[in-house]
N, C-alpha and C positions, 0 to 999 in steps of 0.2 A: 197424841204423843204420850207415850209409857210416864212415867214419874220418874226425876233423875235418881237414881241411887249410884252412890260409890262402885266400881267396877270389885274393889277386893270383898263385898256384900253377896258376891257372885262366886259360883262352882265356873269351871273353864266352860263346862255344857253351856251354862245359862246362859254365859257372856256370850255364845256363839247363836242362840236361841237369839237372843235379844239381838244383837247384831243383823242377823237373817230377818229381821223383823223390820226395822228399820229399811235394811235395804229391799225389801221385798213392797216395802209401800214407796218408796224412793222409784222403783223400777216400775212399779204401774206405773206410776203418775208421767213418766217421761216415756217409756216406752210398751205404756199400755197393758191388754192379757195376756201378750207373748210374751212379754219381758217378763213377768208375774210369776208365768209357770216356770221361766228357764233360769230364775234365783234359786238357787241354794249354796250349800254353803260352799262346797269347791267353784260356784261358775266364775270365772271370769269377769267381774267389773264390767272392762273393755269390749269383750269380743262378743259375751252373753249377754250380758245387758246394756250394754252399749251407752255404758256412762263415763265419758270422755271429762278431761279436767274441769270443765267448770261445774259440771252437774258433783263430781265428788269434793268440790268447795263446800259444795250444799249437802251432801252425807256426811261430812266431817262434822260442821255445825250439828249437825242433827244425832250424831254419837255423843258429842258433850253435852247436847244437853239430856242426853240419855243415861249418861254413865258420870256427870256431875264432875269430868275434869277435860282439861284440855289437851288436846294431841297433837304430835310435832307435827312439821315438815312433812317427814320420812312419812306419817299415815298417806299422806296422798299417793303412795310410790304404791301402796300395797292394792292387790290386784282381786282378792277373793275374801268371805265376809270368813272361813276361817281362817286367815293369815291374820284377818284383821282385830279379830276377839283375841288371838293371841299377844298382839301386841296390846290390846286394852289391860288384856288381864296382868301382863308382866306391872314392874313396880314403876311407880309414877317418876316422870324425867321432870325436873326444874329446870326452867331456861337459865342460861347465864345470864343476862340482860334483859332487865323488864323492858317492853317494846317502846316506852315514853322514853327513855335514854334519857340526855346531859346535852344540855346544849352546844354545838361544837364551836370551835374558836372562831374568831372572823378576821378574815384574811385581808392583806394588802389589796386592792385592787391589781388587775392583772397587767402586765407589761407589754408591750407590742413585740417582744422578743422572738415573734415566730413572723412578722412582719417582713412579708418578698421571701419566703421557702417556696419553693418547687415542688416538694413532695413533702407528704403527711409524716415521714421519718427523719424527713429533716425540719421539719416544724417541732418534733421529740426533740432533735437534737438542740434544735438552738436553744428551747426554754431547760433544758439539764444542763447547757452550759449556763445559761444566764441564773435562772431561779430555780439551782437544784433540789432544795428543801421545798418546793414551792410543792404541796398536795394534790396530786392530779386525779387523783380518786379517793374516795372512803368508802372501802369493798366494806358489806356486813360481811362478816364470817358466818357458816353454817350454825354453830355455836350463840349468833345472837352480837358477837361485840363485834367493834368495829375500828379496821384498820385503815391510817392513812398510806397511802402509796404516793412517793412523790413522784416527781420526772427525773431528778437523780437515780433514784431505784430502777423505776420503769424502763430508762434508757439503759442501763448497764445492765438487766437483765435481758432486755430484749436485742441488746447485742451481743449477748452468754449466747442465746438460743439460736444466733444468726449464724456464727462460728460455727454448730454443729450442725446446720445443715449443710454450710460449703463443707463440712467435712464429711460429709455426705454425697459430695457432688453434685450439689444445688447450684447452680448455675443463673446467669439472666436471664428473665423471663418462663423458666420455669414455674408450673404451679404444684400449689402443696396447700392439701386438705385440710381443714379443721377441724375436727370434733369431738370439744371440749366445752363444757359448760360455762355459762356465765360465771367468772373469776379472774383472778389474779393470774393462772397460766394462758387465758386465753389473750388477755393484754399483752401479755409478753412476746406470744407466741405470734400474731395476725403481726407488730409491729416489727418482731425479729423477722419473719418470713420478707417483708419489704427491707429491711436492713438490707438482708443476700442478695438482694436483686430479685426474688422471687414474685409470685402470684399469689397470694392466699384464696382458696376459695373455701370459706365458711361454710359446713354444712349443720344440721341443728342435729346435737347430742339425742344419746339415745335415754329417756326417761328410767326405763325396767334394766339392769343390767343383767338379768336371766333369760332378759330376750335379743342379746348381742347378734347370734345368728342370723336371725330375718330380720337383726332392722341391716347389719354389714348389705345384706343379699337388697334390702332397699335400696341401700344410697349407691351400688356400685354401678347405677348407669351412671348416676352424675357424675362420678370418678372417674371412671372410662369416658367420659365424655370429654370433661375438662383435661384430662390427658395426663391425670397427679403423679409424679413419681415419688412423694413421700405423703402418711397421713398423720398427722401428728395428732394422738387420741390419749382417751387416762389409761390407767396400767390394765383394768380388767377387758379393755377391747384389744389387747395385744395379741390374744389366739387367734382374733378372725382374720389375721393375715394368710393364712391357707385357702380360707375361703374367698377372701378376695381376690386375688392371684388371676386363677384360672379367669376373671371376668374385667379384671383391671392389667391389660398388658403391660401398661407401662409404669407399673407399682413397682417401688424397689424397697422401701423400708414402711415399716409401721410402728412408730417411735413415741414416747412421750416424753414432755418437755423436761422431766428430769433424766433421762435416759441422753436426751441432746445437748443438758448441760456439761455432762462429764468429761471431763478430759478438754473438752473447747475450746478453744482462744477468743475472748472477746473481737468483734469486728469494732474499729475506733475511727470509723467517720461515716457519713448518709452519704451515701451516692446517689444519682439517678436525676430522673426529667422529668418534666412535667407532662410530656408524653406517655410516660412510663406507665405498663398496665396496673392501677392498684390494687385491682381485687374483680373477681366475677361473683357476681350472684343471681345462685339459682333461685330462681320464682315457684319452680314446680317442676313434675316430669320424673319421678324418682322410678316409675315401671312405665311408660312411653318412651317419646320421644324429647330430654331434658333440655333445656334454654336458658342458657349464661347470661347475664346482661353484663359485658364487658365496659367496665372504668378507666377511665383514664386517675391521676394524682389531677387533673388541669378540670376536671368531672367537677371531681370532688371537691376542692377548695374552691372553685366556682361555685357550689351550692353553699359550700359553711359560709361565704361571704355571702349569699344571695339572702339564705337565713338570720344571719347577723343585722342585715337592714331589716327584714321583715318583722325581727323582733326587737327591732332598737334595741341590740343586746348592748350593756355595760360592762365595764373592766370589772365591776364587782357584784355581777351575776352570778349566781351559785346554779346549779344543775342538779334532780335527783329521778332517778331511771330504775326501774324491775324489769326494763323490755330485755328482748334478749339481742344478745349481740349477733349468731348468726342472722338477725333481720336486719333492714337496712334502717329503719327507723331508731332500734339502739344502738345500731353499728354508727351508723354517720351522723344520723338527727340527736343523737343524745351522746355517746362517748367522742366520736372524734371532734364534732363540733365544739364540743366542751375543751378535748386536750388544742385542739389548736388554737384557740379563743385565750387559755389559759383560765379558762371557768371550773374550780370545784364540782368534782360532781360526786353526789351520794352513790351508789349504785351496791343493789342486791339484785339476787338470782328473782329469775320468775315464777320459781318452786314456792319462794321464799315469800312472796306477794303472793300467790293465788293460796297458801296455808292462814297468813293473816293476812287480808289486804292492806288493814290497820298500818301496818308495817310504812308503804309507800306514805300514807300522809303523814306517819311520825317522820320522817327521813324528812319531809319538807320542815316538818315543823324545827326540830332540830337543830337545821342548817341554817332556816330562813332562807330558800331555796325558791330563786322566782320563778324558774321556770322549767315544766316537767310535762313529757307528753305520753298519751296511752292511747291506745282505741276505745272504742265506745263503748264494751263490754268491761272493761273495769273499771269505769266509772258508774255504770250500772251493777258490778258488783259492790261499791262500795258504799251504795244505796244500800242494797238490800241483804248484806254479809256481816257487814261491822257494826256489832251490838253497841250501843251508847254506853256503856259501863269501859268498852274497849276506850273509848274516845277523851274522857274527860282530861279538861285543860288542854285540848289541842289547840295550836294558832293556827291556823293556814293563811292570817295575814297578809304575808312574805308573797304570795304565789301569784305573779301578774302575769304569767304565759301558762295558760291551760291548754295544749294543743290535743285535742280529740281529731284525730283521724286513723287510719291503716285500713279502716274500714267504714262503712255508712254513717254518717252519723244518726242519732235519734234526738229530734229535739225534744221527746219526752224525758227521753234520760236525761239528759240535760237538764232541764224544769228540775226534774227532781234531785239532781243532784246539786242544784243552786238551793231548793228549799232545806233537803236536810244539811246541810256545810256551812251555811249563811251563818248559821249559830256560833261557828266557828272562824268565823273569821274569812271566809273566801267569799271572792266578791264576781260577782255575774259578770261584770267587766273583762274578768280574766279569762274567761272560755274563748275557745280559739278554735272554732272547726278549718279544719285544714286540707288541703289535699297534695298527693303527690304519686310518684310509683318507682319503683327502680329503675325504671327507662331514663328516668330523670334522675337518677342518683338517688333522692329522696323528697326533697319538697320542688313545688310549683306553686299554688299557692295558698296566700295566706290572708284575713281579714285583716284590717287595721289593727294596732295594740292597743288595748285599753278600752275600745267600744263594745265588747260584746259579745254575742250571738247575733244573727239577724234575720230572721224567716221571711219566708215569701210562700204565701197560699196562692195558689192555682184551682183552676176550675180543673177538678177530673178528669170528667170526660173529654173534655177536651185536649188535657195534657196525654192522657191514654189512649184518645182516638186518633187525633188528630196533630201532636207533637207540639203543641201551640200552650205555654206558661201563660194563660189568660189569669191573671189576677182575680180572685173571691172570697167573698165574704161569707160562704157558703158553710156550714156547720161541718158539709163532709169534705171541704176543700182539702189536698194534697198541702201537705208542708216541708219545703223544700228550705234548707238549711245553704247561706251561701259558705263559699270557703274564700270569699275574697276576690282579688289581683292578681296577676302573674306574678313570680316578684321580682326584683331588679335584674335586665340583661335579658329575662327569657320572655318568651311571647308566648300566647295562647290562643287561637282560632275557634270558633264552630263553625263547622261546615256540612255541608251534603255529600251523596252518596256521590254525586261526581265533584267533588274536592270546592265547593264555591262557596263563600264565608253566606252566611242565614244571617240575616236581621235580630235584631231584638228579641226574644220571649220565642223563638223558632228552636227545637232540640234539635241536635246536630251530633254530629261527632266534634270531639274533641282531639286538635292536634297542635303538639306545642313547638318550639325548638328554643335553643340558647345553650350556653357552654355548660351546663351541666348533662347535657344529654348524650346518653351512649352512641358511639358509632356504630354498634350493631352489636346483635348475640354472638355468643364465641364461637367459633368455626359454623357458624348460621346462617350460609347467607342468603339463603331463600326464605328466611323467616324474617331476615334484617328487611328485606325487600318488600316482601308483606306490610308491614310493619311502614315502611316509607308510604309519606305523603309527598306532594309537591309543591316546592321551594323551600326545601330543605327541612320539614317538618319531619315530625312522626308521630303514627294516629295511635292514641295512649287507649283505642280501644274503650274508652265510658264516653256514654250520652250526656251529654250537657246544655245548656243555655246562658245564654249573655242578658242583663237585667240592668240596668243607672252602672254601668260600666263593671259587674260583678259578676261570678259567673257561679253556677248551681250545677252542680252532680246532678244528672238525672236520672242513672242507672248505668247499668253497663251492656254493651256491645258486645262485646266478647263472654264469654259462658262463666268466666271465674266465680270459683263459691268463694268467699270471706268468713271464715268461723274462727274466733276467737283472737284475730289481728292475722292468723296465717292465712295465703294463699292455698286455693285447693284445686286444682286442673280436676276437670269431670270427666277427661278425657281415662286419663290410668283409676280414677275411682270405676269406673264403667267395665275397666277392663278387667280390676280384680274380680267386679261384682259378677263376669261374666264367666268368670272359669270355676265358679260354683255349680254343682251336678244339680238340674233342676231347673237350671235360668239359663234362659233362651242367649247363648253370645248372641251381640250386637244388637239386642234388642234392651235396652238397661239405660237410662237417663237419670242422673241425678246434677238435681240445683240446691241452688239455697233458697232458704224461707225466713224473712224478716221475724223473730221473733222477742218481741218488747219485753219478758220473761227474761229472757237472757242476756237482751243489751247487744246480739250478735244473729249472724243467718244460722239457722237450723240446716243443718245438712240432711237432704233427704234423696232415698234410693228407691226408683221406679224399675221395676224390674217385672218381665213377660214371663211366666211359669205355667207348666200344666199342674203343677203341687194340686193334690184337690184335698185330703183331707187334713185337720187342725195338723198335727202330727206332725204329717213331712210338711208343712208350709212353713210350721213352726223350725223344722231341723232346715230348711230355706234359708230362712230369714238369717237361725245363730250364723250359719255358715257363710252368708254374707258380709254381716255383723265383722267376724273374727277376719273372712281376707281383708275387708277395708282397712281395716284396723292396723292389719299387719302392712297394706302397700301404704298406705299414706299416712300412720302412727296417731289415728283419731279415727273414732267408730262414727257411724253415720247416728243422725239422730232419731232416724225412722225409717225403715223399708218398708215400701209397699209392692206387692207381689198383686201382677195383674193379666188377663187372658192373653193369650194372644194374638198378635195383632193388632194390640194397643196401645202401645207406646207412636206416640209422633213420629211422623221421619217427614222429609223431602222427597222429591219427584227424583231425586238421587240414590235416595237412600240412608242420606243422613237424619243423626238423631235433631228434634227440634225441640230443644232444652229448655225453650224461655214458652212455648206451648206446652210440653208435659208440665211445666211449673203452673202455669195460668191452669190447667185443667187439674191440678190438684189441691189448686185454691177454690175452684168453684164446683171440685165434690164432684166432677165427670170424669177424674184419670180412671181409664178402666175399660170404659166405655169403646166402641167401635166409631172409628170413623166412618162417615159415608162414602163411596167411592161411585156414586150412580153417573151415568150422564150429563146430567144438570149441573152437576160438583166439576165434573171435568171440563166442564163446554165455560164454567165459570174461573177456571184455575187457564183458563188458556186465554179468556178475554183480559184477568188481571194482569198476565205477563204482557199483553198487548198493551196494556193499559199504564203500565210500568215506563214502560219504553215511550210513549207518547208523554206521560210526565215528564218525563227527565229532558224529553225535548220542548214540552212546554213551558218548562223550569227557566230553561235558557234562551227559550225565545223571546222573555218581555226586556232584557237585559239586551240582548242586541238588538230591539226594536227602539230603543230608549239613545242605545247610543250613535244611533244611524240619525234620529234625530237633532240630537246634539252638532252631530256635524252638518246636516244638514243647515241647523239655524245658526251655524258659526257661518258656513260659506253666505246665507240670508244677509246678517245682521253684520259681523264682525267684519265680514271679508273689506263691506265698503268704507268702514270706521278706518279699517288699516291703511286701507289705501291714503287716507289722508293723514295717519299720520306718518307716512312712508315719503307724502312729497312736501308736511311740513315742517319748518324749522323751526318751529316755537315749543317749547318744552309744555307752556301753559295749557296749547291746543292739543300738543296728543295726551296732556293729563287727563281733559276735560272728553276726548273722544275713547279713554281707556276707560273709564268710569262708566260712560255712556254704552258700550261695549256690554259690559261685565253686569250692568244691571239688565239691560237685554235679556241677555244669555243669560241668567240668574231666573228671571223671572220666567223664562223660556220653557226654561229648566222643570218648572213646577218647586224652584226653590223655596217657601216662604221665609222673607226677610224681616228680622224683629231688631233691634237696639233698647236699651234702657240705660240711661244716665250722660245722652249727651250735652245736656245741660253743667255735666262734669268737667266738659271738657274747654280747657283755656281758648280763647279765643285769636290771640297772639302765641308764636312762637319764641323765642325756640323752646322746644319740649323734645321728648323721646316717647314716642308710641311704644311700649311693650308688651305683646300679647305671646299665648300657647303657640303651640305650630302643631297642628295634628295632620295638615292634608295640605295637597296641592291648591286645593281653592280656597287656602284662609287666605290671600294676597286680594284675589277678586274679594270676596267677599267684603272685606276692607274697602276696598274699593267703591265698592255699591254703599256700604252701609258707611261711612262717616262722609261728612259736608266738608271734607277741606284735603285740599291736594299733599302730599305728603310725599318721601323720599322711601324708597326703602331698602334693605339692603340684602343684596344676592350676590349669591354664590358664581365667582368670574366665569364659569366653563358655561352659565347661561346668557352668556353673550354671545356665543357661538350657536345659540338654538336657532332655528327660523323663526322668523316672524317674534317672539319674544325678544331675541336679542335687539331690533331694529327700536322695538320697543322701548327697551333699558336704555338704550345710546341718545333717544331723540328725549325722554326723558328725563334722564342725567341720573336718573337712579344710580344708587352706589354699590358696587361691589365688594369684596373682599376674595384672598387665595386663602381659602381653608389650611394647606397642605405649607404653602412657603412662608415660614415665620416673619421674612421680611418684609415681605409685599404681603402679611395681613397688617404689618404696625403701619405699613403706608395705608393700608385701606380704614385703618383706626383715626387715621388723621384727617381721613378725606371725612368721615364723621366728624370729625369736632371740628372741622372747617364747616360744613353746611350747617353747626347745629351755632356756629357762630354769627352768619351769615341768615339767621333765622326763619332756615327752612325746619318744618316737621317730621320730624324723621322714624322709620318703625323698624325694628330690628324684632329678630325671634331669639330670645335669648338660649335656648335650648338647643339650636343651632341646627338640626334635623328634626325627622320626625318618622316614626313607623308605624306600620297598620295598627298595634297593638295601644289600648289604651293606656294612658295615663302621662300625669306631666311628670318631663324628665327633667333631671337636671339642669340649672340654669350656670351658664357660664359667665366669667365675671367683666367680657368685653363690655359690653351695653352701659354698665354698672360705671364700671370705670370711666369713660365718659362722661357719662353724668356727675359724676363726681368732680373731673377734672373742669368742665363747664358749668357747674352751677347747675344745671340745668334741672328742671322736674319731670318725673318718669310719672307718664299716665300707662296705669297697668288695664290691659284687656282684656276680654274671657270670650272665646269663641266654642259655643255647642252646638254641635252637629255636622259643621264640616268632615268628620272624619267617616260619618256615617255614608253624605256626599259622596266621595269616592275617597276610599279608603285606600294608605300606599299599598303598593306591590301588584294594583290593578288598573286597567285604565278603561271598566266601564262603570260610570256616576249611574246616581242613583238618586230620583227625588227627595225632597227633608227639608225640614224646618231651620234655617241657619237663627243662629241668636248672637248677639253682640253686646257683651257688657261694658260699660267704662266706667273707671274706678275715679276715686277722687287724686289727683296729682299729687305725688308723692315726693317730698324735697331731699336730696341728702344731707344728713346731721354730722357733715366733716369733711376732710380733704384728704383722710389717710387712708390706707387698709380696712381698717375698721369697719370705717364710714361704709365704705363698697361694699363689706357683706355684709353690712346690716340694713341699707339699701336693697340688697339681692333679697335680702331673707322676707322685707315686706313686703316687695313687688312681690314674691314666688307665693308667700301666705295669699293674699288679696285675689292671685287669680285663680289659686286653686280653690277657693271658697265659692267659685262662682263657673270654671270650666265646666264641672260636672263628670269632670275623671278624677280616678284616685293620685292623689301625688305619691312619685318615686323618688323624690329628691333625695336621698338620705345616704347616709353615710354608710359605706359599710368594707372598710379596710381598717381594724382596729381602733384605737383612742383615736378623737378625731383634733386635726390635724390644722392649724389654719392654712388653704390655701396659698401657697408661692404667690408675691407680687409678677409672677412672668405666664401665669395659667393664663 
């Protein structure tokens, strides 16, 4: 690297010399001899050398310390190394605000004022009536300082803006485009649009505004798609409304937010439902065929509450965000969850963060901001961007939710961004790898708080050959990063290619459902269909694993590239790549490539050419380079040009994306496939072989369950019989016990206990254990030595042969549904627990396939309290593995049985009961061996109603 010297030390030449200099070693290193020779001083950044925004993070840094000052913002905008000397050379800009800033005020805790809204504008509304002053943002300004925006302001603007679209003739349910930058009009603007009644669909602004043309000619499939009749953009995209036109029929204005202020009438209440569309967002597809993921308001405030539990968020949590807001990560996971929570949130542009990363952790510092989330690449930027000179007297204290997802994690970046930040104040504790996707609005799930990171190494080849997360010790073992639990309300599966949940450490598809998930893509419905699993799922497309009730990313199913936190379809990168003169259409594959360098996938383009000499390969390649660039607004990070006839495909025809990737990992993309004989006669025993798995998949499952019934008619049939002709409640206990260890043992179940020695000898007590499966009842049954009562649900009186069961018995029921006839069934407990019989209730009250203990209800609880009586809490592992709900064929496993020490209640009131509930519920989840869901998450928390 040259010696810094002052830039005004320099003639314009020199600064452009030097400049050229820098970026010509900048361009080898990333895109090699071609890139080398197609630097000078007019090329293109973007299109010629194919240096997309994080790579000119890194040419920024590398002109200061060349030219010995520092460069705004704006250098990153600039496209060619002579724009760029000219900006060095003009005279040096001071920031208004040094980037350490002034520590901000600290605020009330937040109110439940938006507590029971329907829609996300009427969660605005109520907190602008209740706490109009109250700061819902502190936008930085491009300038450096920093403005509070409260929900008074925000509301009354954003219903400025709402007026001028019904003056428009914006109607309900129409939709209306965005594209506008991370700021203060796009707040207004996404919230006015739901003011009207309208649709917002967010699209991402254009970086370059001298290249307004081809990016309008980009996005206007998604326009036409989504069907926009207004766009609301800043003032220099108001010409490409001609252009639009012809390709967007139902375009009627192209407007910006102060052009829709004028003349206006404020709109003066929220209307709408919780049905009501809130917003579509585009994934991808801007030169294909585009895909909306349509929201509901009922989506989305189902995930900000789903998020709110998973981060035990507080009334006086702060927020601080650089993502941008056309994503859904800064759209819902960072601003609205913040505005409807009534959480502070920092928030600058992401021009603003990728100029100084520094920037995002002063924001934390700051505020004292707990909780802030990025993808993996800026946390790995802030490794290796932000000079220690930038950093001094940061806290990052304050920050207990570090949520690293949008894309892969790496637990290297991680390590290293624990080692260099530690110094400062951030604590390993706080990292949070996450997962989710806009199918699901935004989050699914999430680790505990406050514990960590947590790896899982696998044996390789095994995980590679054979889909099997075998645990190793192995120096070259895979490390696999979990992202947690589902989180409250949504459920998650792995399954197989014909839809059937996989065991343990088995890769699967991943398919989830619960109230945050879309009803389908917008006018899509062959793609919604797609996209459907069954029983109501939908396949989120990534490979994954289940692990001690956890689940692991294991890659993805679907082609999606991840570069930089954006989605990238390979599909319309293929297609621009393919209408270059030179390269073979339909012969062009590009994936992503893990690169630890960047913290993000490398985008890479495989493309079939006859190009033979340097020259035209090189004039290939630029002209690849520049259409990627131009269809999907980010240059690829490498093209490889290769014979033809060597790009992968299928017996179909199609491209085989995750093969070109593998073969240009191991140095053969290029190469010829074999087509002999031997390869055919083997390609047609695998499909033979395909099909006979999938039928041997499902034959040990109903080998398994043919037996089960077989040794129920064996074993059970004659137990029943007696207790069908006896009267004695004692004899059919002792013949149901008798029964169920049979069948247990039958089963190939193995039966364990530890701590019966815990358990009182004398009644009355309350058994209360988990409920995860049909067969915690038996299982109880086999495993404790004393006859007990337990209590079910009335419409199993009506089953066969169970009901005859219940009655002869005396087991106790309850009506779930009829208030009255449950407080009758409340009393028929505290009559037997008077009478001192043993009684087991499941406090959680059902139970679904999905791990984890849920909520415990305060029936059981109360009870005990009104009786005196002592709750022995239980912990039941592996029933759920046994047969899991929503299916009815079992499955051999190890059942286990904990018992706790008896637990007395400390009172006779309210109190007493949930602090009762709270031990019992601690005690078993310490020993269930699933994660607990108990938690709160509808604002301040609340003490339950003595009538719950």
């Amino acid at each position: 690297m040259p010696e810094a010297r002052p830039a005004a030390a320099f003639s314009l030449a020199e600064v452009e010399a030097r400049v050229l200099d820098v970026v010509r070693q900048l361009a080898t290193e990333t895109g090699g001899e071609r890139a080398s020779r197609a630097a000078s001083v007019r090329a293109s950044f973007e299109r010629d050398l194919g240096l997309g925004s994080l790579e000119r993070v890194e040419l920024l840094v590398r002109l200061e310390h060349a030219f010995g000052r520092k460069l705004e913002d704006r250098h990153l905008e600039i496209d060619s190394a002579s724009e760029m000397a000219r900006a060095i050379a003009s005279p040096e800009e001071t920031a208004a605000v040094p980037e350490t800033g002034a520590r901000a005020e600290t605020l009330a805790p937040a109110t439940d004022a938006a507590f029971g809204a329907r829609t996300l504008h009427e969660s605005l509304f109520r907190r602008a009536q209740a706490e109009p002053q109250r700061p819902a943002v502190y936008l930085r300004e491009d300038d450096g300082r920093e403005t509070p925006l409260t929900y008074g302001a925000l509301w009354q603007e954003a219903a400025l803006l709402a007026g001028g679209l019904r003056a428009r003739g914006v109607t309900k349910g129409d939709t209306v485009a965005l594209m506008l930058p991370t700021g203060r009009d796009f707040l207004f603007a996404f919230q006015g649009i739901l003011i009207a009644g309208a649709v917002p669909v967010p699209i991402y602004p254009p970086v370059r505004l001298d290249r307004l043309e081809e990016y309008a000619r980009r996005q206007s499939a998604i326009l036409a798609d989504a069907g926009v009749k207004i766009l609301v953009t800043v003032l220099a995209a108001r010409p490409v409304a001609s252009l639009l036109r012809p390709a967007v029929a139902t375009l009627r204005h192209v407007v910006t937010p102060d052009e829709l202020r004028e003349g206006a009438s404020a709109a003066t209440s929220a209307e709408g439902d919780s049905s009501d569309p809130a917003f579509v967002q585009y994934t991808s597809g801007s030169t294909g065929s585009p895909k909306g993921v349509l929201l509901t308001h009922a989506n989305l405030l189902a995930n900000i509450e789903a998020i709110t539990a998973g981060l035990r968020a507080q009334p006086d949590d702060v927020g601080a965000s650089w993502l941008p807001l056309y994503h859904d990560m800064g759209l819902i996971g960072s601003w609205l969850f913040c505005s409807h929570r009534g959480i502070p949130l920092a928030l600058q542009s992401p021009l603003s963060f990728l100029a100084r990363p520094e920037r995002w952790l002063w924001a934390i510092h700051n505020h004292r901001a707990t909780m802030s989330a990025a993808p993996n690449f800026a946390y790995e930027l802030c490794v290796r961007k932000i000079p220690d000179a930038a950093i001094q007297g940061l806290d990052l204290s304050s920050w207990r939710c570090a949520l690293n997802g949008a894309e892969p994690v790496s637990p290297d970046t991680i390590d290293r961004f624990v080692a260099r930040f530690s110094a400062y104040g951030f604590r390993r504790e706080a990292m949070m790898p996450v997962y989710g996707l806009a199918e699901n609005s935004v989050a699914l799930c999430f680790p505990p708080t406050g514990r960590g990171p947590k790896w899982d190494r696998v044996d390789r080849r095994a995980f590679e050959a054979e889909g099997v997360a075998q645990p190793s010790t192995d120096a070259g073992a895979r490390v696999q990063p979990t992202v947690g639990v589902s989180l409250p309300a949504h459920e998650v599966r792995i399954v197989d290619g014909d839809g059937r949940e996989l065991p343990d450490r088995r890769v699967g598809r991943l398919v989830f459902r619960g109230p945050s998930m879309t009803a389908g893509y917008f006018k899509k419905p062959d793609a919604t269909a797609a996209m459907t699993a069954p029983g109501g799922f939908l396949d989120s497309g990534d490979l994954a694993y289940r692990a001690e009730g956890e689940y692991y990313i294991a890659g993805r199913k679907k082609d999606l590239i991840i570069k930089g936190g954006r989605n990238l379809a390979p599909q319309e990168i293929e297609e621009a790549a393919g209408e270059v003169p030179g390269v073979r259409r339909g012969c062009v594959a590009a994936f992503g490539v893990e690169s630890g360098e960047l913290g993000t996938e490398r985008l890479v383009i495989a493309a079939e050419s006859r190009a033979k000499d340097v020259e035209a390969r090189d004039k290939v390649v630029a002209e690849v380079m520049a259409r990627v660039a131009e269809a999907v607004g980010m240059p690829p990070d490498e093209v490889v040009l290769i014979p033809p006839g060597t790009i992968p495909k299928t017996s179909s025809g199609k491209i085989r994306r995750s093969s070109a990737r593998e073969s240009y990992l191991s140095g053969r993309l290029g190469r010829p496939e074999g087509t002999s004989l031997g390869q055919k006669a083997r390609l047609v025993l695998a499909l033979a072989g395909d099909k006979a798995a999938a039928w041997a998949r499902s034959l040990p499952g109903l080998l398994f369950a043919a037996w089960i019934v077989l040794l129920g008619l064996v074993v059970v049939a004659p137990l029943w019989l007696v207790v069908f002709f006896s009267r004695s409640p004692r004899v059919a206990l002792a013949c149901g016990r008798w029964s169920v260890r049979l069948l247990l043992k039958g089963a190939f179940c193995r039966l364990t206990v530890e701590g019966l020695d815990r358990l009182p000898a004398k009644g009355p007590y309350l058994l209360v254990a988990n409920h995860a499966s049909y067969v915690d009842v038996p299982a109880l049954m086999a495993l404790l030595p004393v006859d007990f009562l337990f209590v079910s649900k009335v419409e199993a009186l009506g089953y066969p042969i169970i009901g005859t069961y219940l009655r002869r018995c005396r087991h106790l029921t309850v009506d779930r549904f009829d208030v009255q006839q449950s407080l009758v069934g409340a009393s028929d407990v505290a009559r037997a627990m008077e009478e001192g019989h043993f009684v087991l209730l499941f406090p959680e009250g059902t139970f679904t396939a999905d791990d984890g203990l849920r909520p415990f209800r305060m029936g059981a609880f109360k009870t005990a309290v009104d009786t005196g009586a002592p709750v022995v809490p239980m912990a039941l592992r592996g029933t759920r593995r046994v047969l899991r709900g929503e299916t009815l064929f079992p499955w051999p496993g190890p059942i286990h049985l904990w018992v706790g020490e008896p637990i007395l209640p400390d009172g006779s009131d309210w109190r007493a009961m949930v602090s009762l509930r709270d031990r019992v519920a601690e005690a078993i989840a310490a020993h269930c061996g699933e994660p607990r869901l108990d938690l709160v998450a509808g604002g301040p928390e609340r003490p339950p109603s003595p009538g719950e």
